[in-house]
C-alpha positions in Angstrom: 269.6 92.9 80.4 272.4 94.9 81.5 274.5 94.0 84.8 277.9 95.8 83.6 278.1 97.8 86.9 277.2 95.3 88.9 279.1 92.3 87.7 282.3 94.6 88.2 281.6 94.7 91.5 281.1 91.3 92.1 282.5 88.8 89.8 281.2 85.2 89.0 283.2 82.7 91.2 282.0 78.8 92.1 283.7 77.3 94.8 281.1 74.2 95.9 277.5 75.5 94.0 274.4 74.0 94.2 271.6 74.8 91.5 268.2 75.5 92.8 265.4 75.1 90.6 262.4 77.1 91.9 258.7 76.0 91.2 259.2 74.5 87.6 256.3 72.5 88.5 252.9 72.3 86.0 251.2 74.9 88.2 253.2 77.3 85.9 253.7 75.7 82.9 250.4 73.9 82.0 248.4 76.0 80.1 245.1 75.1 81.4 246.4 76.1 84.8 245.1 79.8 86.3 248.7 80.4 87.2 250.4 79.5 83.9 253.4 82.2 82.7 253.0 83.1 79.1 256.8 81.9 77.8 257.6 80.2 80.7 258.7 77.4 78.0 261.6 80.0 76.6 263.7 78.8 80.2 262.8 75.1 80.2 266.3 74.2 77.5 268.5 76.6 79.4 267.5 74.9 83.1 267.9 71.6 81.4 271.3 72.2 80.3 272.7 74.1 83.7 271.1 70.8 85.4 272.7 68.4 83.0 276.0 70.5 83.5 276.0 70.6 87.6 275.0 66.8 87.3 278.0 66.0 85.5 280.0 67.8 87.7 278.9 66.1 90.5 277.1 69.2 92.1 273.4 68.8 93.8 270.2 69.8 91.9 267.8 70.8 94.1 264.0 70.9 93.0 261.3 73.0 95.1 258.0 72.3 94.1 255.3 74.9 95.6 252.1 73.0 97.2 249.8 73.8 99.3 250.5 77.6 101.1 250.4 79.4 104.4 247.8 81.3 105.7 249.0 84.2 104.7 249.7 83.0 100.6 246.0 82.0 100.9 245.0 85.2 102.5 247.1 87.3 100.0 246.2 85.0 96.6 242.7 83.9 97.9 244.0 79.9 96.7 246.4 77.3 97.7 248.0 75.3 95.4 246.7 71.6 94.9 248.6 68.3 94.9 247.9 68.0 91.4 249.6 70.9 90.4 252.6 70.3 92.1 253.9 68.1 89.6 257.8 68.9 88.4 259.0 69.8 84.8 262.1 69.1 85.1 262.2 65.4 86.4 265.2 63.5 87.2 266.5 61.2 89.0 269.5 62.5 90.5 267.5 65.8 91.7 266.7 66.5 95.0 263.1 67.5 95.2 261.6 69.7 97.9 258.3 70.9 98.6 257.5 74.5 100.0 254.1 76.2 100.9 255.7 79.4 100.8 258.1 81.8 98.7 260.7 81.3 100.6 262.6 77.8 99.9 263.9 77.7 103.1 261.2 78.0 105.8 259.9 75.4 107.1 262.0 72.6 104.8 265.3 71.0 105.1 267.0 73.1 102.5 269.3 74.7 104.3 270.3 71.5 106.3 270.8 70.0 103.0 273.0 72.7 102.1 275.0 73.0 105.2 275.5 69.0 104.8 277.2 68.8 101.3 279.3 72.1 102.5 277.2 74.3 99.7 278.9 77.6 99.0 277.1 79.1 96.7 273.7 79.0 95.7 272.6 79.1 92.0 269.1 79.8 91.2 266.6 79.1 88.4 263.1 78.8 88.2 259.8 80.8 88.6 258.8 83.7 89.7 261.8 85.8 89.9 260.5 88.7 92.0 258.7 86.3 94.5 259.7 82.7 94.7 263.1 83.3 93.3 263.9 86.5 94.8 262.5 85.5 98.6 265.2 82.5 98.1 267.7 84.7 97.2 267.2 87.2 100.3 266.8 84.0 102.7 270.3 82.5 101.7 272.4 85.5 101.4 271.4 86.3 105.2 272.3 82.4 105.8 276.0 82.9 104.8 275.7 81.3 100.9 276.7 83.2 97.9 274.0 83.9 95.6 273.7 83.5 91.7 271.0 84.3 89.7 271.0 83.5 86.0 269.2 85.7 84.2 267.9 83.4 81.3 266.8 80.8 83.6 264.0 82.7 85.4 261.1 83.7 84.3 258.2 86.3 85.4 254.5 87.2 84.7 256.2 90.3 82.5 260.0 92.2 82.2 259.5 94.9 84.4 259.1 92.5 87.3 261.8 90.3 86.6 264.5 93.3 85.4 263.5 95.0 89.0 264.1 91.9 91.3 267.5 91.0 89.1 268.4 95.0 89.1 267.6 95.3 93.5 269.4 91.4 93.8 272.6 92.4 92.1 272.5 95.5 93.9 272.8 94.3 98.0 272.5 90.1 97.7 273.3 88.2 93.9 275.6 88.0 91.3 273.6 88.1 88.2 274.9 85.7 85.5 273.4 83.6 82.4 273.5 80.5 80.7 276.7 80.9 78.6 278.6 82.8 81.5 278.0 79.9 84.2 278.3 77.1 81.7 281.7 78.5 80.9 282.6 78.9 84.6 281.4 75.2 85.0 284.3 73.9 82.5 
């Protein structure tokens, strides 16, 4: 995808980051699931290698797992999502898991104390789906006072046009839009 424009405006900078990893739970990425994202397996390697690299930086990893939902995701999706799909992907030991009931990773959980705790800066953010989950997290901590990064090749989306228009309206008023081998090499 093409950010030129955008990423002259606002260029790639980590001062304390934090990576987020939205939803990579089996809800998504078992096939047998109703919710499963065709590909979703194409961003499992490149999540695994940012985590690695923030871990061995000594920067957080922080896990949301969706369960459950608010009135208004079960009004709007007619279904909540069960305990049993809840279960993460990525799984380690030094991550920080979460659970949400919502898009938004902040409402209603202690992500933003967490944050605010380990002096987070900016907020780097991976996962599933970009133009809900992702892109609600995205909104709710640029108006929190945290930079935002979204890395292109770590999110993933029931189709393109979804994910191209969140990343395209994100990089426009709220994200820097980055990928793998851009924030890897920032990392070092």
């Amino acid at each position: 995808m093409f950010f030129f424009k955008e990423k002259e405006k606002h260029k790639l900078s980590l001062n304390k980051p934090a990576l987020l990893i939205i939803d990579m739970q089996n809800y998504f990425y078992d096939k047998n699931s109703k919710a499963y994202l065709p590909g979703i397996e194409r961003i499992y390697e490149n999540i695994q290698k940012l985590k690695n690299a923030f871990l061995s930086n000594g920067f957080l990893v922080i896990c949301t797992l969706h369960v459950g939902g608010t009135k208004m995701m079960e009004k709007w999706w007619r279904n909540i999502v069960e305990d049993e799909w809840g279960l993460p992907i990525i799984r380690d030991k030094q991550c920080i898991y979460i659970k949400k009931n919502t898009y938004d990773a902040f409402y209603n959980t202690s992500l933003e104390n967490l944050l605010r705790d380990n002096e987070i800066t900016e907020v780097v953010i991976t996962g599933v789906m970009t133009h809900l989950c992702c892109e609600t997290t995205a909104r709710s901590a640029f108006v929190r006072g945290f930079n935002v990064v979204m890395v292109e090749d770590a999110l993933w989306d029931k189709n393109e046009f979804y994910h191209f228009n969140s990343l395209k309206s994100l990089a426009h008023g709220f994200s820097v839009i980055t990928n793998l081998e851009e924030l890897l090499c920032k990392l070092e």
